[in-house]
Backbone as CSV, one residue per row, in Angstrom:
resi,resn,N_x,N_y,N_z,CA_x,CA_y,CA_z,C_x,C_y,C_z
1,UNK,7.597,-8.014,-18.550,6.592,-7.599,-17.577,5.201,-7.882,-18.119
2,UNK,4.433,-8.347,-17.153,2.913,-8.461,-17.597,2.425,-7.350,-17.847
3,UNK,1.428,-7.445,-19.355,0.616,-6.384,-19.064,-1.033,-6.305,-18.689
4,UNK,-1.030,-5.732,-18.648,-3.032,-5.158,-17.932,-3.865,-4.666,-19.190
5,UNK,-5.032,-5.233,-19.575,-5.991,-4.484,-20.971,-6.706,-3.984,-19.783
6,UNK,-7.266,-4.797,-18.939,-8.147,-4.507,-17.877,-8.065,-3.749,-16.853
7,UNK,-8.592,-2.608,-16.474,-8.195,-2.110,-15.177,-8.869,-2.969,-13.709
8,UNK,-7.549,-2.824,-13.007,-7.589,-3.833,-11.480,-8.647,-2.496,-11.025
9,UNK,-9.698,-3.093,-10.134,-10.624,-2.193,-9.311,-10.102,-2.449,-7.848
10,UNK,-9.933,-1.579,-7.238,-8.962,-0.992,-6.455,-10.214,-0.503,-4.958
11,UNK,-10.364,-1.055,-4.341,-11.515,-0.439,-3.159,-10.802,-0.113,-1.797
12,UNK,-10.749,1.143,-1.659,-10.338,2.154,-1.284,-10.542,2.737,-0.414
13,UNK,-9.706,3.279,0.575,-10.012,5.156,1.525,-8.639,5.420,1.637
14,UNK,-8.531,6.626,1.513,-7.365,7.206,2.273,-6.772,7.115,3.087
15,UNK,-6.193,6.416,3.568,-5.534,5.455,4.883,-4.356,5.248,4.478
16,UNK,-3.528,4.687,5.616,-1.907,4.399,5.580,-2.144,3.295,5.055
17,UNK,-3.029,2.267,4.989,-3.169,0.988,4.386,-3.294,0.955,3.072
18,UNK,-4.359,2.329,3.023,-4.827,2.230,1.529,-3.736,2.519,0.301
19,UNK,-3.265,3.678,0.690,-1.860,4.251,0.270,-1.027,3.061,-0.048
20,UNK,-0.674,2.324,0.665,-0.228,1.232,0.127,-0.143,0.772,-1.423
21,UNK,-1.710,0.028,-1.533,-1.847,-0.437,-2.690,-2.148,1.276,-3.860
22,UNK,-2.329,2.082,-3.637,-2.532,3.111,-4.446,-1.052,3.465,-5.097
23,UNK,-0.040,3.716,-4.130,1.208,3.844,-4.289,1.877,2.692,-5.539
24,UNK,1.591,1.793,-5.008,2.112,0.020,-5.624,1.121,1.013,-7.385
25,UNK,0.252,0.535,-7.497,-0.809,0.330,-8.710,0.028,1.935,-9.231
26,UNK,0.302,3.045,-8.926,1.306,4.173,-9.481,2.565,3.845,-9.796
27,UNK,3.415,2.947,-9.342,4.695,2.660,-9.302,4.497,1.538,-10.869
28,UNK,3.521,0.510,-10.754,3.481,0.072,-11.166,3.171,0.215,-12.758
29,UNK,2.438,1.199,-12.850,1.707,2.033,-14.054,0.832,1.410,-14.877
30,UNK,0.050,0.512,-13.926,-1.081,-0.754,-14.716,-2.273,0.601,-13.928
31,UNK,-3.665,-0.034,-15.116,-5.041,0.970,-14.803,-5.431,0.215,-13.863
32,UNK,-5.741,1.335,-13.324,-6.757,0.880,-12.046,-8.264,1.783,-11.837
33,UNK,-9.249,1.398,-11.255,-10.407,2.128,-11.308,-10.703,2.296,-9.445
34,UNK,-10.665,3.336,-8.740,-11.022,3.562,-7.714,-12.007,3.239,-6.968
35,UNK,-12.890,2.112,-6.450,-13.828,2.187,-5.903,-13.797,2.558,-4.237
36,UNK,-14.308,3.739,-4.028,-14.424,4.103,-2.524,-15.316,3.486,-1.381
37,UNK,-14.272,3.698,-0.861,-15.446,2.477,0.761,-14.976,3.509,1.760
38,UNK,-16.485,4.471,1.896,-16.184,5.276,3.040,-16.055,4.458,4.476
39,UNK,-14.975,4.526,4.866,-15.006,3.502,6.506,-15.796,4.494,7.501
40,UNK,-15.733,5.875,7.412,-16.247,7.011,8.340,-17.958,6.767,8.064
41,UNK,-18.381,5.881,7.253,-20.224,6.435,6.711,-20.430,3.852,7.149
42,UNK,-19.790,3.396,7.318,-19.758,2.278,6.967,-20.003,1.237,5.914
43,UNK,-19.274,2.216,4.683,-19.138,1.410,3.487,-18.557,-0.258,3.521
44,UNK,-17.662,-0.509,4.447,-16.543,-1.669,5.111,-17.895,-2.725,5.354
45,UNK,-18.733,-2.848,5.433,-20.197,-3.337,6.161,-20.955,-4.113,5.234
46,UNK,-20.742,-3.499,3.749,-21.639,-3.895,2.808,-21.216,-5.330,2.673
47,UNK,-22.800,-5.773,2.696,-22.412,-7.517,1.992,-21.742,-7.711,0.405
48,UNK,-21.834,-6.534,-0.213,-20.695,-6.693,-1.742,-19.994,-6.431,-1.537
49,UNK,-19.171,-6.167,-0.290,-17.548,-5.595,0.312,-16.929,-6.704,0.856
50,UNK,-18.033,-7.095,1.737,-17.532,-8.732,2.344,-17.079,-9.894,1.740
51,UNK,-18.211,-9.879,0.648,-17.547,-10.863,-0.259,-16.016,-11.055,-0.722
52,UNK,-15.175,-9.829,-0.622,-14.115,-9.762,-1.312,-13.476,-9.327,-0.297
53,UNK,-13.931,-8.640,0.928,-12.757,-8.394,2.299,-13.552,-9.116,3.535
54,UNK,-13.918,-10.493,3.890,-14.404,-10.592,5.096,-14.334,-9.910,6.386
55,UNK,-12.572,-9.479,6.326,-12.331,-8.990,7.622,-12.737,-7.588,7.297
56,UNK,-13.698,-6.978,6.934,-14.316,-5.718,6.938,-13.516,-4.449,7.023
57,UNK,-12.256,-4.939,6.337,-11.041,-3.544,5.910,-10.785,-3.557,4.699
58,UNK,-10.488,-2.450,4.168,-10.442,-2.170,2.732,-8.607,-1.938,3.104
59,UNK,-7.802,-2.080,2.292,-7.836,-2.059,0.807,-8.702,-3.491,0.493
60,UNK,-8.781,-3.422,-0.535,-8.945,-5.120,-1.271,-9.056,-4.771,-2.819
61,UNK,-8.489,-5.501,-3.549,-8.767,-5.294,-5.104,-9.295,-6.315,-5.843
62,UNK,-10.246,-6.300,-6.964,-10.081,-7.189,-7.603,-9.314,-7.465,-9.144
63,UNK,-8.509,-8.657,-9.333,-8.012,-7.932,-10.483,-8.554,-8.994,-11.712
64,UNK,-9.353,-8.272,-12.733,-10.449,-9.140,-13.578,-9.359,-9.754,-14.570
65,UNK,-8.436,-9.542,-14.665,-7.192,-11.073,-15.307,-6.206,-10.986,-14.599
66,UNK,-6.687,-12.315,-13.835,-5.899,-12.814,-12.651,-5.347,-14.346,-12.939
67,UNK,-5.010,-15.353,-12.536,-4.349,-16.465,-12.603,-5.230,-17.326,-13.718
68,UNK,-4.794,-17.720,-15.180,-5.469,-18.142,-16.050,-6.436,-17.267,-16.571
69,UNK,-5.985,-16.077,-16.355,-6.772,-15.334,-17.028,-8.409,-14.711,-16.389
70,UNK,-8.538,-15.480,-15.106,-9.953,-15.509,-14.396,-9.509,-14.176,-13.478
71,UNK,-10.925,-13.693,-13.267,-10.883,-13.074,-12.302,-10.563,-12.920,-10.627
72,UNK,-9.652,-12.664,-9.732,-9.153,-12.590,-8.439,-9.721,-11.947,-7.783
73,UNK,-10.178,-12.231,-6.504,-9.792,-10.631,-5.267,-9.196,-11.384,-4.222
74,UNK,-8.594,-9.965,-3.772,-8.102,-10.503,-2.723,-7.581,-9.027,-1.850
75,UNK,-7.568,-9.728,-0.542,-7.500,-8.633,0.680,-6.487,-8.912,1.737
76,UNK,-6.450,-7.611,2.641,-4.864,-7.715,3.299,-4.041,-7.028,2.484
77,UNK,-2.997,-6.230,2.713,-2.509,-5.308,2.285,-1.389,-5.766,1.913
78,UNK,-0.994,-6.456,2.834,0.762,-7.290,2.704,0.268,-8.450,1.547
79,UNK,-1.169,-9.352,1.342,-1.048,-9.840,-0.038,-1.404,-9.569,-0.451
80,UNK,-2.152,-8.443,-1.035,-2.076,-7.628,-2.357,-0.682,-7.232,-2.816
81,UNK,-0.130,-7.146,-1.957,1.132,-6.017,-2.427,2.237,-7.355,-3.485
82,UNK,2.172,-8.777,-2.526,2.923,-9.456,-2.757,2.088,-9.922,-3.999
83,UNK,1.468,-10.036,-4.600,0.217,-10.549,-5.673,0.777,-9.359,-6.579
84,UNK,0.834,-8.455,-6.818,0.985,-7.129,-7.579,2.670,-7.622,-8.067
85,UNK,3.347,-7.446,-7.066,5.007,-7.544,-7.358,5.153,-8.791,-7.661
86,UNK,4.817,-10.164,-8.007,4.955,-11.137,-8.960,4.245,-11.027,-9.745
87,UNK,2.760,-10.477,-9.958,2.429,-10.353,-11.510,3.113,-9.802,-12.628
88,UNK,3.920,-8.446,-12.033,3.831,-7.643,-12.824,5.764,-7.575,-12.911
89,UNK,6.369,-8.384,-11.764,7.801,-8.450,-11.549,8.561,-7.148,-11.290
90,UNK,7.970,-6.613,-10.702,8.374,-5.223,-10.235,8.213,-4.982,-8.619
91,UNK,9.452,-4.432,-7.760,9.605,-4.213,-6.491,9.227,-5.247,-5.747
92,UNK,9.319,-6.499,-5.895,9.545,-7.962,-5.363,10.208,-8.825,-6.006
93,UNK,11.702,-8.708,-5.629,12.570,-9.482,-6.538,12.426,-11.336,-6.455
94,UNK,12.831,-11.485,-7.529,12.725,-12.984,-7.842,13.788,-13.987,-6.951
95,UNK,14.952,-13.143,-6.893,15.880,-14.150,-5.882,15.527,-14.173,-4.693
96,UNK,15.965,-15.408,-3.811,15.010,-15.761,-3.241,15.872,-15.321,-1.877
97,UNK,16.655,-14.882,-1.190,17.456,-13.952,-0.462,16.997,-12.567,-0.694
98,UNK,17.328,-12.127,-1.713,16.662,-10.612,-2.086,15.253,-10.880,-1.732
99,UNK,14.244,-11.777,-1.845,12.976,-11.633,-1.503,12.478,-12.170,-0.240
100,UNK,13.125,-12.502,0.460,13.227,-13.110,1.995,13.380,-11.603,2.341
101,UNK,15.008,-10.804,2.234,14.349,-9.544,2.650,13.413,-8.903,2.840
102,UNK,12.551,-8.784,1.802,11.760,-7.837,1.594,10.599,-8.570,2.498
103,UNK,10.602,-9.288,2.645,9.444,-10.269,2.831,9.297,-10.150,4.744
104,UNK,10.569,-10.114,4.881,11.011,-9.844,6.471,10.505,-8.254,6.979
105,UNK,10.889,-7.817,6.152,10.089,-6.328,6.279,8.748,-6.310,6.173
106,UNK,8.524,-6.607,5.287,6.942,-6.209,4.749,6.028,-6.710,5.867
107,UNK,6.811,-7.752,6.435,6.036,-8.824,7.801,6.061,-7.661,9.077
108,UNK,7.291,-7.110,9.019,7.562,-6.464,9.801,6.699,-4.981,10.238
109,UNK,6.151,-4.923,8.956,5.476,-3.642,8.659,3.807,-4.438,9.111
110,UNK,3.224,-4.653,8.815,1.693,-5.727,8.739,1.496,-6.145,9.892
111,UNK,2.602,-6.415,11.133,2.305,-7.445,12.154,3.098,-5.852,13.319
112,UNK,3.831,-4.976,13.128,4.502,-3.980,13.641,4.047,-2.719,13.792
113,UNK,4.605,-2.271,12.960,4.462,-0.946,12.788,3.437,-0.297,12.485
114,UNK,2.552,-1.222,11.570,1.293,-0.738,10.774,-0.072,-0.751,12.379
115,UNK,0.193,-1.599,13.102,-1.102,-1.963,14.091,-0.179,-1.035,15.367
116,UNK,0.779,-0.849,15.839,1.344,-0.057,17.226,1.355,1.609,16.872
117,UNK,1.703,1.804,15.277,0.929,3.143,14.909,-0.143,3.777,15.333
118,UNK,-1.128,2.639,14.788,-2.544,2.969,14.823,-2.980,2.750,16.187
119,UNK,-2.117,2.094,16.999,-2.775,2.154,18.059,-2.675,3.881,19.233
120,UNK,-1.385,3.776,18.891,-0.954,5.173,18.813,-1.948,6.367,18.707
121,UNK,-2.088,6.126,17.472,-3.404,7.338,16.955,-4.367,7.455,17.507
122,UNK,-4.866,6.196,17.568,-6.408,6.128,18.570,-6.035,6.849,19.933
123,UNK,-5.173,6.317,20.589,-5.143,6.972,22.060,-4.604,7.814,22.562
124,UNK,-4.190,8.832,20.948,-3.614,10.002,21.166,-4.387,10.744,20.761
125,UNK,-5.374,10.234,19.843,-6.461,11.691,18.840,-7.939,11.285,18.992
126,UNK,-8.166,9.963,19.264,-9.663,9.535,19.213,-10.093,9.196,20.584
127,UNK,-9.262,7.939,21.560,-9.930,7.784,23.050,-10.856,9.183,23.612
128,UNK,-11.916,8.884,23.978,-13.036,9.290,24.772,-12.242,9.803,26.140
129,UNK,-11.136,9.283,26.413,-10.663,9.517,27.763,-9.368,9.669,27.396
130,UNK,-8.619,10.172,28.115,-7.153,10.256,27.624,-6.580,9.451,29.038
131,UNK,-6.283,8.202,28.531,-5.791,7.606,29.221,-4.236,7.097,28.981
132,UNK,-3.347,7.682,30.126,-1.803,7.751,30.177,-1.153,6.676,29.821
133,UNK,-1.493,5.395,30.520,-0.786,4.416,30.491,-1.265,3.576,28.430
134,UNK,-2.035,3.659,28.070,-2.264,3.781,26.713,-1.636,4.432,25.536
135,UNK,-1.405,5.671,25.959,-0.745,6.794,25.395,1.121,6.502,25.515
136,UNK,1.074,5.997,26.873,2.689,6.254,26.911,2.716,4.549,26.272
137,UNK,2.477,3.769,26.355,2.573,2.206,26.548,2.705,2.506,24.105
138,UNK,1.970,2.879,23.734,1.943,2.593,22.090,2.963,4.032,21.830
139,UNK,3.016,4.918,22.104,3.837,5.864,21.548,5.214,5.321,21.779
140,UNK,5.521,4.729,22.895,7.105,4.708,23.541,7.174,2.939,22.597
141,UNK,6.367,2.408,21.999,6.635,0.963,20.959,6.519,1.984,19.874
142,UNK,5.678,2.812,19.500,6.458,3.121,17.650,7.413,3.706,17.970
143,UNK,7.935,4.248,18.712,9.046,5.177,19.067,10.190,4.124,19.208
144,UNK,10.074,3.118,19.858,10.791,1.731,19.276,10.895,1.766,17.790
145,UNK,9.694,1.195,17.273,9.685,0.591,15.629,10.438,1.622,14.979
146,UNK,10.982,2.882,15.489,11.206,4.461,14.540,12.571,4.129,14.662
147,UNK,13.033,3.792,15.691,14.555,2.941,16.348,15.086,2.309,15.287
148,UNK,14.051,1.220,15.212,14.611,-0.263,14.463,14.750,0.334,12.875
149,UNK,13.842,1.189,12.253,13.790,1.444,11.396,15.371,1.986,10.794
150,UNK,15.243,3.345,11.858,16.647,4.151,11.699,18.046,3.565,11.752
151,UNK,17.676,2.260,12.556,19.305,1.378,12.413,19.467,0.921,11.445
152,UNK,18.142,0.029,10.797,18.271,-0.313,9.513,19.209,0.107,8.555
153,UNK,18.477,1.598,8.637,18.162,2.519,7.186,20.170,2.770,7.269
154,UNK,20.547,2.837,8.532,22.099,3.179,8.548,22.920,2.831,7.176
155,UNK,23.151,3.652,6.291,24.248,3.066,5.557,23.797,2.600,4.219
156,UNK,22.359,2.155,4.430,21.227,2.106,3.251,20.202,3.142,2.730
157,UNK,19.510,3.249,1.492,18.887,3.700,1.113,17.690,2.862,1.546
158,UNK,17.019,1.595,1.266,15.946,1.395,1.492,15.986,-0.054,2.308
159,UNK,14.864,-0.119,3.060,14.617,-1.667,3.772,15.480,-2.919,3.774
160,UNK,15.164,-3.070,2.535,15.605,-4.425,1.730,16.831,-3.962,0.927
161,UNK,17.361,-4.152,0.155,18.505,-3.900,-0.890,18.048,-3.136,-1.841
162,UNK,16.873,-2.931,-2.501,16.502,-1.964,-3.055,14.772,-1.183,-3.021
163,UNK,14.434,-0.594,-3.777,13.626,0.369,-3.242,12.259,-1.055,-3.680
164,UNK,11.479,-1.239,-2.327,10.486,-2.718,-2.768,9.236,-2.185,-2.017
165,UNK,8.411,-3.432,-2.285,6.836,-2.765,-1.621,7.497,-2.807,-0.016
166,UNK,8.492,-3.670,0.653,8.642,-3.320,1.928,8.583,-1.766,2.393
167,UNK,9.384,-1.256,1.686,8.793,0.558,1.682,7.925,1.076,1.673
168,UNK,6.705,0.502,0.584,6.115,1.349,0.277,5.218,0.706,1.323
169,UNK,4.951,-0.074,2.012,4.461,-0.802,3.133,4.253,-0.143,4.335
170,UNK,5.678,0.369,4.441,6.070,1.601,5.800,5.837,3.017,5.552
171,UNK,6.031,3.555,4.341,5.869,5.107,4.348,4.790,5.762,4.991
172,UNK,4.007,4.708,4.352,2.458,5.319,4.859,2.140,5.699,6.123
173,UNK,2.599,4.617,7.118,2.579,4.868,8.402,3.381,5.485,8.572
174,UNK,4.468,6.219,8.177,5.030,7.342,8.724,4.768,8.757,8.999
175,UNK,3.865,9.033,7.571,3.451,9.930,7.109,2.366,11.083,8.129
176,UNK,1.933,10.275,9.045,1.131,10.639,10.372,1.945,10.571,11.289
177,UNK,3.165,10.599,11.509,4.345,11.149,12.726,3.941,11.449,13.498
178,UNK,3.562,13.053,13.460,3.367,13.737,14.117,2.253,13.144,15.204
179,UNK,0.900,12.582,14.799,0.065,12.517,15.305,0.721,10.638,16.017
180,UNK,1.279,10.493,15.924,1.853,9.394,16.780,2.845,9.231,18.026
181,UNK,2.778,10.994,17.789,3.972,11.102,18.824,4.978,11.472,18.441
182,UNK,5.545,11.186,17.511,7.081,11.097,16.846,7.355,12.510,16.058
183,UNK,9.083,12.527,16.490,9.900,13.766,15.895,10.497,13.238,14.869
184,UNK,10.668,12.917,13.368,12.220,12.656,12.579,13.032,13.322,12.828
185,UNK,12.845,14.199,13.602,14.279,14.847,13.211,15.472,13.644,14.317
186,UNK,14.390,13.177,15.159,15.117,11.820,16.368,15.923,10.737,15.103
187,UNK,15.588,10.730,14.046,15.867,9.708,13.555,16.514,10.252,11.669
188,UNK,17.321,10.159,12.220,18.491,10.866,10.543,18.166,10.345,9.456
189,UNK,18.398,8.375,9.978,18.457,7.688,8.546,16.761,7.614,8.165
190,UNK,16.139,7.356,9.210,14.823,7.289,8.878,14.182,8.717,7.698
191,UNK,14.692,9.563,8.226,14.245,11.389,8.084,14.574,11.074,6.487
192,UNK,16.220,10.476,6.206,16.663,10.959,4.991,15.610,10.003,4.075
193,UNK,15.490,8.434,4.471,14.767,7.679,3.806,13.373,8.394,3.788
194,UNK,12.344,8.751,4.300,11.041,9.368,4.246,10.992,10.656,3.501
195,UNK,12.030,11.150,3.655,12.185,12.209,2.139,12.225,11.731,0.446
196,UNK,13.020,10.921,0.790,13.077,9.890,-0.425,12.302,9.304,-1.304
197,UNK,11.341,8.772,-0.376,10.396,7.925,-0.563,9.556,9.128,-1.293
198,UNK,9.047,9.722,-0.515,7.732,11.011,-0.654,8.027,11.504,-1.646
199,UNK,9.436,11.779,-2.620,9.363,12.689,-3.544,9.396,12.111,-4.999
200,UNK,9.603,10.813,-4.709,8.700,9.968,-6.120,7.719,10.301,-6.253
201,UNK,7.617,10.558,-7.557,6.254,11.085,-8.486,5.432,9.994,-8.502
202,UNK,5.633,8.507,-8.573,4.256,7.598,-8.240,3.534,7.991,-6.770
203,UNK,4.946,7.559,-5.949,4.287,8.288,-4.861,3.362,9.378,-4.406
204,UNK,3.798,10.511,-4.370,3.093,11.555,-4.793,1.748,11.394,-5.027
205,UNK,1.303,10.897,-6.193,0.217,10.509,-6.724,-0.629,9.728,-6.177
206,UNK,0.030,8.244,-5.656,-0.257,7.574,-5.086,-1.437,8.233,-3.426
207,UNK,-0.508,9.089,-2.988,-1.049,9.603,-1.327,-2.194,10.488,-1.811
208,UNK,-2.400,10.742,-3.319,-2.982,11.989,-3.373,-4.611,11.154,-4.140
209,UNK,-4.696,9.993,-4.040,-5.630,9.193,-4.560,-6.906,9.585,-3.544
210,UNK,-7.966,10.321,-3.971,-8.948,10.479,-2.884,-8.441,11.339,-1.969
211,UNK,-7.451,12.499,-1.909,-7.211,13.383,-0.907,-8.640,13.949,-0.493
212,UNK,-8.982,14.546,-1.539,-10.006,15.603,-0.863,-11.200,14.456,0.080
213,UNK,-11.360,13.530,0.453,-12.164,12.768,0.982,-11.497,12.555,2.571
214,UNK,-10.490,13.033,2.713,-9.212,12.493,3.986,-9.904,14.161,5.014
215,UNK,-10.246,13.495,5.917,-10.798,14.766,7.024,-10.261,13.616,8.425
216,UNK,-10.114,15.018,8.771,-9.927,14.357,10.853,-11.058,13.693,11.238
217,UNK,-11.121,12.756,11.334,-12.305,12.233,12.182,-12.553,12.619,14.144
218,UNK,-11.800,13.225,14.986,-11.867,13.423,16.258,-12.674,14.157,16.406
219,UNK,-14.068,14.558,15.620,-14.555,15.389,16.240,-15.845,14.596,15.694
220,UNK,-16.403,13.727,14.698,-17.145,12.811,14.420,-17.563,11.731,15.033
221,UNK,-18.452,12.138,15.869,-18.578,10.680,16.516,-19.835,9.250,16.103
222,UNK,-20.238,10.323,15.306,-20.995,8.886,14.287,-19.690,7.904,13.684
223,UNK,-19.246,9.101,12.984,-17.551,8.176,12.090,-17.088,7.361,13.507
224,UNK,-17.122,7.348,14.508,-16.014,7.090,15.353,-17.315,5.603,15.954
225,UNK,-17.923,5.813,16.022,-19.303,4.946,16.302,-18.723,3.450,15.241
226,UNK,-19.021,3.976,14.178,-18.722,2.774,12.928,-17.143,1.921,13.240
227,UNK,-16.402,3.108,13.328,-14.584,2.467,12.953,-14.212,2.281,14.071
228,UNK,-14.779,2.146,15.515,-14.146,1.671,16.651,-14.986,0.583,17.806
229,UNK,-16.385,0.830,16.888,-17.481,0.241,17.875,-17.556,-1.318,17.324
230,UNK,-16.411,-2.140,16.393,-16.641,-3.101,15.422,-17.719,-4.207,15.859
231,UNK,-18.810,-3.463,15.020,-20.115,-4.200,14.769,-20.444,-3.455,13.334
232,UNK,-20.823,-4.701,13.040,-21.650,-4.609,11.330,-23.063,-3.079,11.600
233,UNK,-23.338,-2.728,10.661,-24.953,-2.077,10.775,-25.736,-3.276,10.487
């Protein structure tokens, strides 16, 4: 396994996204240094943020020995994750079937679950209007994705063949259920896998990176001004 002298700087919020790479960099047990990007104040905005996330979402890391030894960044959650699990050869297996799995998931999670969630959220906790056909139209698709998940999980412990960032990809977005609409108790294999997941001690740690900074935003409407009105300051 590679090792790290350097700690990867890690730019950050508390998010199902962010969790992601926080989770990964715990599992992984390489240093990392936290830099916070309040998205609620429009940290996401700064021209030294852009440089390293154009598309004006955090996560993004940089990791100062990266390929030849030079410094990297890079953004997007699904390649960080995949950048992390070949550096370091951990929870992205090398065979190339075993990593097609994971890879099918992780896609699955980035292009799925991760954006019909969130859409979810918005038009269940943030819309200005509570509009039905919004509400029923994204709850009744993760309520799908919760489906696909639970057939999966049938018979398995995790995603892929073993426990990979495809997981740790999805937990996150689970973890806000409730506020998406969704019961586990609808979903057994899912329920047993999301227990699972959560009671790893990287994990753990991982969700708990910047807790005290994690507030409801539905009642903020400056915060809600910045993270939905997408325009730069």
């Amino acid at each position: 396994m590679t090792s790290q002298t350097k700690p990867i700087e890690l730019y950050y919020w508390p998010t199902p996204n962010g969790w992601k790479i926080s989770i990964m960099l715990e599992e992984l047990g390489v240093p990392y240094d936290v830099k916070l990007v309040n998205i609620g104040k429009g940290d996401q905005f700064e021209p030294s943020f852009l440089k390293i996330a154009p598309n004006n979402r955090m996560p993004a890391i940089i990791d100062p020995e990266g390929p030849d030894g030079q410094p990297i960044s890079i953004f997007e959650s699904g390649a960080i994750l995949q950048y992390l699990g070949r550096k370091f050869g951990k929870l992205y297996p090398q065979d190339e079937r075993k990593r097609v799995a994971v890879e099918e998931w992780l896609f699955w999670q980035v292009g799925g679950l991760g954006p019909m969630a969130g859409q979810a959220h918005h038009f269940r906790n943030y819309a200005p209007e509570k509009i039905e056909y919004g509400i029923n139209r994204y709850t009744n698709e993760v309520n799908r994705l919760y489906g696909v998940m639970n057939r999966r999980l049938e018979g398995r412990d995790f995603l892929a063949d073993e426990y990979s960032i495809a997981d740790i990809a999805s937990y996150g977005w689970t973890i806000s259920h409730a506020n998406q609409g969704q019961d586990l108790n609808d979903f057994p294999n899912l329920k047993r896998w999301f227990e699972a997941i959560r009671a790893r001690p990287a994990v753990e740690r991982g969700v708990a990176v910047g807790k005290e900074e994690r507030r409801n935003l539905a009642d903020d409407k400056e915060a809600q001004k910045i993270l939905f009105g997408q325009t730069a300051r």
